[in-house]
C-alpha positions as CSV (number, residue, x, y, z in Angstrom):
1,X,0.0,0.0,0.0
2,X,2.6,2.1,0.8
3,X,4.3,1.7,-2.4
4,X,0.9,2.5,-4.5
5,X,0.4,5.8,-2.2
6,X,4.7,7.1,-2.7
7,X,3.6,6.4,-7.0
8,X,0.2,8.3,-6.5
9,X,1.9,11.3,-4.7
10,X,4.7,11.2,-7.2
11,X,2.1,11.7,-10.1
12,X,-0.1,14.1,-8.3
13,X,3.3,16.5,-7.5
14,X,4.2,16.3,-10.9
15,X,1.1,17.2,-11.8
16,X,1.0,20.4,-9.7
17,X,4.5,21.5,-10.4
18,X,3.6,21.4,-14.2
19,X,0.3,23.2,-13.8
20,X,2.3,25.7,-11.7
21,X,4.4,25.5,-14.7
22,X,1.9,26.5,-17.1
23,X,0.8,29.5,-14.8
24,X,3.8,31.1,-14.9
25,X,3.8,31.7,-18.4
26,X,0.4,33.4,-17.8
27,X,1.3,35.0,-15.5
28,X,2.4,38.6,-16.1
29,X,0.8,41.4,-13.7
30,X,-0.1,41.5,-10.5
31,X,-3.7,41.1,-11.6
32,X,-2.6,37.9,-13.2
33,X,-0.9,36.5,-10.2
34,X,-3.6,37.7,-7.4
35,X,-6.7,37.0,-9.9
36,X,-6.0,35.2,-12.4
37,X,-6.6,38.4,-14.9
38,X,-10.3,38.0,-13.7
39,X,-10.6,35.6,-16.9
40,X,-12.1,32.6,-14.8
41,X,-14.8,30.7,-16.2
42,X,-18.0,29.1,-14.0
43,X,-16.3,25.6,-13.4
44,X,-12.8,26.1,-12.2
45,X,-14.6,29.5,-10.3
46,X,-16.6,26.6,-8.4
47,X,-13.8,24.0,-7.8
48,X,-11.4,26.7,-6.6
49,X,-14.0,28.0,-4.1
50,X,-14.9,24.3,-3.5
51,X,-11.4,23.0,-2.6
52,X,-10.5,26.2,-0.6
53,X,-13.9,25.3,1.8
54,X,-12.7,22.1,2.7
55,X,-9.3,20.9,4.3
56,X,-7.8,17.9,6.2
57,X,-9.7,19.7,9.3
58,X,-13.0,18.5,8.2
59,X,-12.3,14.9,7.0
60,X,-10.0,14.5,10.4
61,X,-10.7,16.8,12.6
62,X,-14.1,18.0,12.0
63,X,-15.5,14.4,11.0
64,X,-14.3,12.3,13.8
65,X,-15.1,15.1,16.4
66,X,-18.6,16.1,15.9
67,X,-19.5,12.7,13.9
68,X,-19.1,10.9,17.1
69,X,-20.3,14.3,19.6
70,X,-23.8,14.7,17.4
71,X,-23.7,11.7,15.9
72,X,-26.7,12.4,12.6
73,X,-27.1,15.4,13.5
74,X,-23.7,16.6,12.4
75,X,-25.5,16.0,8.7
76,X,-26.8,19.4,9.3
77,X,-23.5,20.9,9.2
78,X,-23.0,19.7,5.8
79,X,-26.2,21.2,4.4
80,X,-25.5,24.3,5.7
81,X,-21.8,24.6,4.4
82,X,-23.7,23.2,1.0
83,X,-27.0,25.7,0.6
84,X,-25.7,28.5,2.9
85,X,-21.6,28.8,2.8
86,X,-21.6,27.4,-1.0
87,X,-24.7,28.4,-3.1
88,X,-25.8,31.1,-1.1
89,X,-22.8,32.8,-0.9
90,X,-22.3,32.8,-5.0
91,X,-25.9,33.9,-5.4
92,X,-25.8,36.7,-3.0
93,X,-21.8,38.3,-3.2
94,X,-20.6,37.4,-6.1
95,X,-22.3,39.3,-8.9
96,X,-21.5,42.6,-6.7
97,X,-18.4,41.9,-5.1
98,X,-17.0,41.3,-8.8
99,X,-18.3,44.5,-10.1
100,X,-17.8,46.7,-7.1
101,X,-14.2,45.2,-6.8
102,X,-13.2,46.5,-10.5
103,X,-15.2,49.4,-10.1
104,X,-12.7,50.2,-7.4
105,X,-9.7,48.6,-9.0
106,X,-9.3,46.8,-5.4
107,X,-8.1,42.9,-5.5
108,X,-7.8,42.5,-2.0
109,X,-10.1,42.6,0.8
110,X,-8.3,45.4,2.8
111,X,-8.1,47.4,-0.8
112,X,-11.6,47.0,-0.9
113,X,-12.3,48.6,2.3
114,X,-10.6,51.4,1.8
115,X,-12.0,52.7,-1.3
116,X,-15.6,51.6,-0.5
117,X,-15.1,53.5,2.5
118,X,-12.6,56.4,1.6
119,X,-10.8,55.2,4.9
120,X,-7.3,55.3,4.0
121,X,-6.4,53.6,7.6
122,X,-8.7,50.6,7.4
123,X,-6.4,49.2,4.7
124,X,-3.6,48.6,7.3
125,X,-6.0,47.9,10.0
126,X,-7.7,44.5,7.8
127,X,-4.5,43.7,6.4
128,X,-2.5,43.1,9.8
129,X,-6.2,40.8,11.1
130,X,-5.2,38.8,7.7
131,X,-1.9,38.6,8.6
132,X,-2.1,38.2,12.4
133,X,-4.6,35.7,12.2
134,X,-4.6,33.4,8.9
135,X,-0.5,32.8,8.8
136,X,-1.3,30.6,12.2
137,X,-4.9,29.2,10.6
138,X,-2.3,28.0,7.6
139,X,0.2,26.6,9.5
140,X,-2.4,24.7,11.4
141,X,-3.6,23.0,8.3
142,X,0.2,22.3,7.1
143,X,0.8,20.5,10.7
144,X,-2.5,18.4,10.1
145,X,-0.6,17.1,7.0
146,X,2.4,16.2,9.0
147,X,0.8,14.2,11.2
148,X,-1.1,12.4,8.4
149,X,1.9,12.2,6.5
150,X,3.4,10.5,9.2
151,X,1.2,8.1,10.3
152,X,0.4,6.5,6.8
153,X,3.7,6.6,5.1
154,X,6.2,6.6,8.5
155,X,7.7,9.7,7.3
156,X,9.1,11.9,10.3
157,X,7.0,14.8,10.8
158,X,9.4,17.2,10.2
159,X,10.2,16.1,6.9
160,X,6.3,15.6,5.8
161,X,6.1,19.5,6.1
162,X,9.1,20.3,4.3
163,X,7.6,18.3,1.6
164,X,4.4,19.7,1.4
165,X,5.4,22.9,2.3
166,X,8.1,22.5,-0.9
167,X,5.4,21.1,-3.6
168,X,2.5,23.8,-2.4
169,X,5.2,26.6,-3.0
170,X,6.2,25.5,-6.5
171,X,2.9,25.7,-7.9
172,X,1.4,28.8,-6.1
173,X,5.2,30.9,-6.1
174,X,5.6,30.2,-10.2
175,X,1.9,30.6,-11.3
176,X,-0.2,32.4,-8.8
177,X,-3.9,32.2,-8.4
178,X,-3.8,30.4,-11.9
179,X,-2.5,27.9,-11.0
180,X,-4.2,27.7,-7.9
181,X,-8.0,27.5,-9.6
182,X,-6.6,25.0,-12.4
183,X,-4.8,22.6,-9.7
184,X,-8.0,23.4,-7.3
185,X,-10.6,22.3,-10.2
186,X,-8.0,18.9,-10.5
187,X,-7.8,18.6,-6.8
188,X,-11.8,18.9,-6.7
189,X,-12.1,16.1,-9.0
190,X,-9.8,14.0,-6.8
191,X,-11.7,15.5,-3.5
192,X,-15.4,14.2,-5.0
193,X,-14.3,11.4,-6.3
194,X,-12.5,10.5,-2.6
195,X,-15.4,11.4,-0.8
196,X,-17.9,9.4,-2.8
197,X,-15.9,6.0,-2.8
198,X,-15.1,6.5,1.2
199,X,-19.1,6.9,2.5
200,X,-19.5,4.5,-0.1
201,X,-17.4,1.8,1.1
202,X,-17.4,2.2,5.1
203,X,-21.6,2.3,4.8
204,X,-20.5,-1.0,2.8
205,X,-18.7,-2.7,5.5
206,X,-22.1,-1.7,7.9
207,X,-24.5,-3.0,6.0
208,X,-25.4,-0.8,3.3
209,X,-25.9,3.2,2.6
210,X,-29.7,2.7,3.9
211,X,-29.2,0.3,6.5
212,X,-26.2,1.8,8.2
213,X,-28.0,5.2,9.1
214,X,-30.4,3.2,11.5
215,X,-27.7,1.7,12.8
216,X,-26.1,4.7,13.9
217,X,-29.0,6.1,15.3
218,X,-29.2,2.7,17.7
219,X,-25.5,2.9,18.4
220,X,-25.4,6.9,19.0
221,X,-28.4,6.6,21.6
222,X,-26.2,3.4,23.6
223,X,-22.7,5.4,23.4
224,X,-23.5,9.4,24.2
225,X,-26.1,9.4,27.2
226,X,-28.5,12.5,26.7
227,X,-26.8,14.6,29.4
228,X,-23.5,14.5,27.3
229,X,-25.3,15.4,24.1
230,X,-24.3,19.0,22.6
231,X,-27.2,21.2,23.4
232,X,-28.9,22.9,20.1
233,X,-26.9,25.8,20.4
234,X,-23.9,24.5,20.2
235,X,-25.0,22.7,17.0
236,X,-26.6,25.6,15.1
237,X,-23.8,28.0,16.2
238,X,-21.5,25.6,14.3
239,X,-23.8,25.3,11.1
240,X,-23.9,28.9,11.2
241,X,-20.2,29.7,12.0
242,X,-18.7,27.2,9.2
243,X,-21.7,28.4,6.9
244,X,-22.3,32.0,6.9
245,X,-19.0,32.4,8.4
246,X,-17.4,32.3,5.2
247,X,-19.1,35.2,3.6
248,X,-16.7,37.1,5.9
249,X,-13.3,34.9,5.0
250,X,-10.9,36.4,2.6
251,X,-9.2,33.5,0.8
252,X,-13.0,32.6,0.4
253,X,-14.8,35.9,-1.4
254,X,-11.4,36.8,-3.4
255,X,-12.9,33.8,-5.9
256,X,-15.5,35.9,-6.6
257,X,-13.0,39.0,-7.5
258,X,-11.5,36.8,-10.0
259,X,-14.5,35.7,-12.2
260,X,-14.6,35.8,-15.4
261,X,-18.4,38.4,-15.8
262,X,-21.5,37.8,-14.1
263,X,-23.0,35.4,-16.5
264,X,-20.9,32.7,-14.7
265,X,-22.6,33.0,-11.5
266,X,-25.7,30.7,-11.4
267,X,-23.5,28.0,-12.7
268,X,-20.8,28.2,-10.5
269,X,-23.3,28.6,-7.7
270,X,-24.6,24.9,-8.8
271,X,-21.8,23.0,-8.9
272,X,-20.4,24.4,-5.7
273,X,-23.6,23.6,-3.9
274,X,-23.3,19.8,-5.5
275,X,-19.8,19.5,-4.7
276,X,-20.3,21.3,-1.1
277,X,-23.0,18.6,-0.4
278,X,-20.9,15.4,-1.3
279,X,-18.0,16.7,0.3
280,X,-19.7,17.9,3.5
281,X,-21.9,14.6,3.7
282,X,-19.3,12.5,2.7
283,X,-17.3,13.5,5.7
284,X,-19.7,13.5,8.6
285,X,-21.5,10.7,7.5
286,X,-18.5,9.1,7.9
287,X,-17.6,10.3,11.0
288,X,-21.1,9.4,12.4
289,X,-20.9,6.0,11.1
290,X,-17.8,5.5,13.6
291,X,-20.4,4.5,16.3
292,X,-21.2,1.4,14.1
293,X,-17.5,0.4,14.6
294,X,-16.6,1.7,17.5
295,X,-18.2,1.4,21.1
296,X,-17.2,4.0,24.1
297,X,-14.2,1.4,24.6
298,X,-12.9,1.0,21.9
299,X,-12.8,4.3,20.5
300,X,-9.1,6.0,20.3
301,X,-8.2,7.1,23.5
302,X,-5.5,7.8,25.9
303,X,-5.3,7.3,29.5
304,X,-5.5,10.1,31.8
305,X,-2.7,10.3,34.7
306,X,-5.5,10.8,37.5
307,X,-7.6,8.2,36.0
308,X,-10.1,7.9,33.2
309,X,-9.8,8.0,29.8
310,X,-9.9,10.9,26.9
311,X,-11.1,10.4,23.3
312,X,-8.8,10.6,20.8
313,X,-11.4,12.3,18.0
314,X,-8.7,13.3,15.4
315,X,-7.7,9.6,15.3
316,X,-11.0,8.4,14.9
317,X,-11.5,8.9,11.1
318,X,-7.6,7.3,10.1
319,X,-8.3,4.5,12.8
320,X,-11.6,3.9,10.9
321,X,-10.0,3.8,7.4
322,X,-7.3,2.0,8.2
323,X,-9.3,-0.3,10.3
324,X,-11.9,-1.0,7.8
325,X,-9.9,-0.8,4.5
326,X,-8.5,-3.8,4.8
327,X,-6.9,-6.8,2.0
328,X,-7.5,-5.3,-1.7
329,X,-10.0,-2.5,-0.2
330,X,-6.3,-1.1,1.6
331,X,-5.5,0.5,-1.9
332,X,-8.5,3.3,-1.7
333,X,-6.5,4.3,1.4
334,X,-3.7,6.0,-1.4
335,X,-6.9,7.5,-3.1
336,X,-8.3,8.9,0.3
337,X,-4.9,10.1,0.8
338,X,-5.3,11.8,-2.1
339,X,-8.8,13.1,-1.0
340,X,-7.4,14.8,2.3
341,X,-4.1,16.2,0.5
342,X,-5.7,17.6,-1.9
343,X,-8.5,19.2,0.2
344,X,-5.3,20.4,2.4
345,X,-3.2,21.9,-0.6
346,X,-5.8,24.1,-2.1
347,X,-6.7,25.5,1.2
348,X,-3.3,26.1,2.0
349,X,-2.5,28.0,-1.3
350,X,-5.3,30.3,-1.0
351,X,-4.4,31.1,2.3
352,X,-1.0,31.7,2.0
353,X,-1.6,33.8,-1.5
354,X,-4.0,35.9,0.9
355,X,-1.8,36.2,3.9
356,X,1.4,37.6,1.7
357,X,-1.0,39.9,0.1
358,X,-1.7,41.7,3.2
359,X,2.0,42.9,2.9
360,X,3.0,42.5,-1.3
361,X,-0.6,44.7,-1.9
362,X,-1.7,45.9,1.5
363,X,1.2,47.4,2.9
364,X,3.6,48.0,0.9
365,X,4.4,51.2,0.2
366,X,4.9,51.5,-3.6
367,X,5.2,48.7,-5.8
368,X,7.2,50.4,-8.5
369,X,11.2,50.7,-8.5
370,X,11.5,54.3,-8.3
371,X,14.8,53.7,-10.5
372,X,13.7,51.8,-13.5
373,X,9.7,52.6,-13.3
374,X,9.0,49.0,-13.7
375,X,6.3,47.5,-11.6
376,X,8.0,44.9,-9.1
377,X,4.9,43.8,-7.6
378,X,4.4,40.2,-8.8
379,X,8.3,39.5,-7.9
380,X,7.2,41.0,-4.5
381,X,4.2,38.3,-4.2
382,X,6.4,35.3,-5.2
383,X,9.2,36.4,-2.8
384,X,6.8,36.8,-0.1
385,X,4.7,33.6,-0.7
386,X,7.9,32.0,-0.1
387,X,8.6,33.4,2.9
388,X,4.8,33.1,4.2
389,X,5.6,29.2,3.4
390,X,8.4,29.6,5.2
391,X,7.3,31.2,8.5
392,X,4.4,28.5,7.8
393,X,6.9,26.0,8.5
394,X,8.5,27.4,11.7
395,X,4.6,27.9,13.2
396,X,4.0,23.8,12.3
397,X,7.4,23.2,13.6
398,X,7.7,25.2,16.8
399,X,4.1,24.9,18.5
400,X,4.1,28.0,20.5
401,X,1.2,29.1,22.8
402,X,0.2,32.0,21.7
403,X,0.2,30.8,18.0
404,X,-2.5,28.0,19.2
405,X,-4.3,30.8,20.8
406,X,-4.0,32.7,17.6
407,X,-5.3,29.0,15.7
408,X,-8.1,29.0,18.1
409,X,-9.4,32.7,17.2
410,X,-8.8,32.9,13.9
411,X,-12.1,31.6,11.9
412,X,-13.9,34.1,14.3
413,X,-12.0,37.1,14.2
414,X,-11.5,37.3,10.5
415,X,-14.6,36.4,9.6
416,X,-16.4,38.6,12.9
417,X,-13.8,41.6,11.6
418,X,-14.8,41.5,7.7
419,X,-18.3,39.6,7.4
420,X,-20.3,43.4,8.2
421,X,-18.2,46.0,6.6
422,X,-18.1,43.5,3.6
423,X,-21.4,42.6,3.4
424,X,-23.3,45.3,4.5
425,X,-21.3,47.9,2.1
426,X,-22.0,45.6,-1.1
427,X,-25.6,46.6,-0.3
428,X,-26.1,49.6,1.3
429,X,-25.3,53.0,0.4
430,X,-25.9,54.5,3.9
431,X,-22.8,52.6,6.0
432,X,-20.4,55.4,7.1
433,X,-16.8,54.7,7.3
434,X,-17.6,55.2,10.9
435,X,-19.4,52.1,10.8
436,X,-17.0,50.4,9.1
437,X,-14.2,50.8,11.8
438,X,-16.9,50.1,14.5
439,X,-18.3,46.9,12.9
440,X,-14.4,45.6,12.3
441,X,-13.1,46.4,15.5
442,X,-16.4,44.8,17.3
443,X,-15.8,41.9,15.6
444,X,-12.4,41.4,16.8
445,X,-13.1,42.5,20.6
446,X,-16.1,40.1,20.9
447,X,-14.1,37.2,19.5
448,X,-11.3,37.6,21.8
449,X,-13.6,38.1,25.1
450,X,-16.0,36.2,24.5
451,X,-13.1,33.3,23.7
452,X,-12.0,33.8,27.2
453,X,-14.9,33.8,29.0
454,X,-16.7,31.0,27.3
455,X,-14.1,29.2,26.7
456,X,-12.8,27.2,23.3
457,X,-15.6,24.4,23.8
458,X,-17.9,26.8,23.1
459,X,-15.8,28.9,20.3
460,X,-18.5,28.3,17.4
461,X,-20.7,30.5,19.8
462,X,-18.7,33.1,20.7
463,X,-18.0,33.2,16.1
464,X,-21.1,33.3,15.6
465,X,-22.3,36.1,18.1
466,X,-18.7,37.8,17.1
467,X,-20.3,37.5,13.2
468,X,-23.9,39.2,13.9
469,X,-22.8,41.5,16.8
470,X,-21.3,44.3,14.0
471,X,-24.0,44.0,11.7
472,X,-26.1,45.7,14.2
473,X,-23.6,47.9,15.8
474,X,-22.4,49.0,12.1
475,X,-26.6,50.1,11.0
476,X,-26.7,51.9,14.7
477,X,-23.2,53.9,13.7
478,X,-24.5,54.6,10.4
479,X,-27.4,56.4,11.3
480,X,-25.5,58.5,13.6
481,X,-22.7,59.6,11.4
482,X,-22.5,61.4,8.3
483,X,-23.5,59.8,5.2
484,X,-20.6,58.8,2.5
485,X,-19.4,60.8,0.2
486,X,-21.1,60.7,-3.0
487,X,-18.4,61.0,-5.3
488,X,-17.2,57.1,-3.5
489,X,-20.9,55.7,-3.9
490,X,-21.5,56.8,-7.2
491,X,-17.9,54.7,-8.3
492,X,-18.8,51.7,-6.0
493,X,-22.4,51.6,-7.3
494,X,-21.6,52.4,-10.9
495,X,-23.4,49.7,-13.4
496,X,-20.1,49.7,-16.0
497,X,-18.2,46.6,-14.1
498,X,-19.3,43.3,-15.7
């Protein structure tokens, strides 16, 4: 098995490093590296977005954690990534974000803000939250790698991230956001595929896609007593946090900045919903399914010095695979390999694209040699993609507390700082740049106290309160403040952008 995954990773790097290839000979401006010229047509638009949602969190993490917590019930956090963080999301921002985005000429979030605004400090202000706060959200997903990395081929952990870290900066450092959507739309076909054979061979081994739901329903009633259920809260704070959450997430809205006109739209809103759904399904049906093969005993687990036991949940999903998967079925383990990397690498490059942007676009002071007049900005975004990759490393390396901390926060506080201002000035001619700074900097202050006090059990709550909490504060600033300047609305809101 071993030997079939080390030949299925050598084809897939190949692969990336000659799409990355490829991009770089496309690849001449800044707008070609950041966007992809804005030339993107309706299905790579969707499998870039696609990919980006999903990482090795979900199918390890996410799965085995709150398939076994809610058991069925964690199905609802897949239709709500698939209807409200996928479809949704295309329906609602992307016809306007990609027109109001070249009205304004801005191709990053922070850019955005400041010219919708005419607030020349919120620029800095968004683009140290991006940097601050997605660098460690990056470097989280790259040590998830590691450990798989480790466990299925014996490779030490330290050199699994140098080789992911090397093969994700070939392809994203030569041929930019290119040659992220054209390896994203490969990696979604890999990712669907993955899914689909997974759910369909562990429900399989149980007894059949039908029969093995009622089983799980039998099996989660016998292993979680009702007192140790997760309240309703908890479970529709975390449908709303990993659904509408994303409206507010950077590396997530810049797809729309890069589409091709609006006529892609209700296209790429379908097959992001479709792939959303089998993705999302795939994953937490499987992790509910673990109660079928596991009971409260033989669940991973470590002992606990005092006594008593603690559950293992990101080993649940591997120890399922690899548990299951077993005689010829043990060579879909190199294709679910495949599934996770793939969902890992495309998150990863949109991340790290977005996070060196904060400084290459954001922060820089001027991107032009003030010697030879030419333009240096797409050197500038390869040299710092490389070193974003590299700091990436160093965080995975080196887990320091305050960078967990900084893990633990992020989802929140970038999308509690961006979802408002964002939203709210696609759509609304009457939010001040008063409101703007309010709604951001609530955002951020809730998600940080209300992480604290609550505690990070209970972090999908304190996102999703740190998410609607500037929406209202940002309307109540607005109609104390003075209206924007017309000369900005009337070039935000101006019908010429496709």
């Amino acid at each position: 098995m071993v030997r079939i995954g080390v030949l299925f990773l050598a084809a897939f790097f190949a692969l990336m490093t000659g799409v990355g290839i490829w991009g770089m000979k496309k690849t001449k401006t800044l707008g070609d590296f950041f966007l992809g010229g804005r030339t993107l047509g309706p299905w790579v638009s969707a499998a870039a977005y696609g990919a980006s949602y999903f990482s090795a969190v979900i199918f390890i993490g996410f799965a085995g954690t709150q398939g076994w917590q809610f058991g069925l019930s964690s199905l609802w956090i897949a239709l709500g990534n698939a209807l409200v963080g996928a479809g949704a999301a295309w329906l609602v921002l992307a016809r306007r974000t990609r027109r109001m985005t070249q009205n304004l000429d801005a191709m990053t979030m922070p850019e955005f803000l400041q010219e919708r605004y005419g607030a020349k400090h919120l620029k800095p202000l968004a683009a140290s939250v991006i940097f601050f706060f997605l660098l460690p959200y990056s470097a989280s997903v790259f040590k998830g790698l590691g450990h798989l990395f480790e466990a299925v081929f014996g490779i030490p952990y330290g050199i699994a991230l140098l080789v992911m870290i090397a093969f994700t900066g070939v392809y994203l450092i030569l041929g930019g956001y290119f040659a992220i959507a054209v390896t994203d739309f490969i990696q979604g076909i890999i990712m669907f595929a993955g899914a689909a054979v997974m759910v369909l061979v562990i429900s399989g081994k149980g007894g059949g896609l039908v029969e093995i739901f009622g089983k799980t329903a039998e099996a989660y009633a016998l292993h979680i007593p009702p007192e140790k259920r997760p309240p309703f809260l908890t479970v529709a704070s975390l449908v709303f946090m990993t659904s509408f959450g994303t409206w507010g997430l950077p590396q997530m809205t810049q797809k729309f900045y890069a589409i091709r006109n609006g006529r892609v739209i209700p296209r790429a809103a379908a097959v992001t919903t479709v792939f959303a759904l089998v993705i999302g399904f795939s994953a937490y049906a499987t992790g509910a399914f673990s109660h079928v093969f596991f009971t409260p005993e033989t669940v991973p687990q470590r002992a606990l010095p005092g006594g008593g036991s603690q559950i293992l949940y990101d080993q649940i999903i591997p120890a399922l695979l690899t548990g299951q998967l077993t005689g010829g079925l043990r060579y879909l383990l190199a294709l679910i390999l495949l599934l996770v990397l793939s969902a890992s690498m495309s998150t990863l490059s949109s991340l790290v694209l977005v996070s060196s942007s904060s400084v290459a676009i954001d922060l820089s002071p001027s991107r032009v040699d003030a010697k030879t007049g030419k333009d240096r900005s797409v050197a500038m975004m390869r040299f710092l993609s490389a070193v974003f990759i590299v700091i990436s490393y160093f965080i995975s390396r080196f887990q320091l507390n305050f960078i967990v901390y900084l893990m633990s926060l992020s989802w929140g506080v970038v999308s509690g700082a961006f979802a408002a201002p964002y939203i709210l000035g696609l759509y609304s001619r009457r939010i001040t740049k008063a409101a703007a700074y309010a709604g951001m900097i609530t955002g951020i202050l809730t998600m940080i106290t209300l992480f604290f006090i609550l505690g990070s059990s209970r972090s999908p709550l304190a996102a999703s309160i740190s998410i609607i909490l500037p929406f209202a504060v940002a309307a109540a600033v607005s109609a104390l403040t003075r209206p924007p300047e017309k000369a900005i609305l009337d070039r935000a809101f101006a019908e010429t952008g496709s």
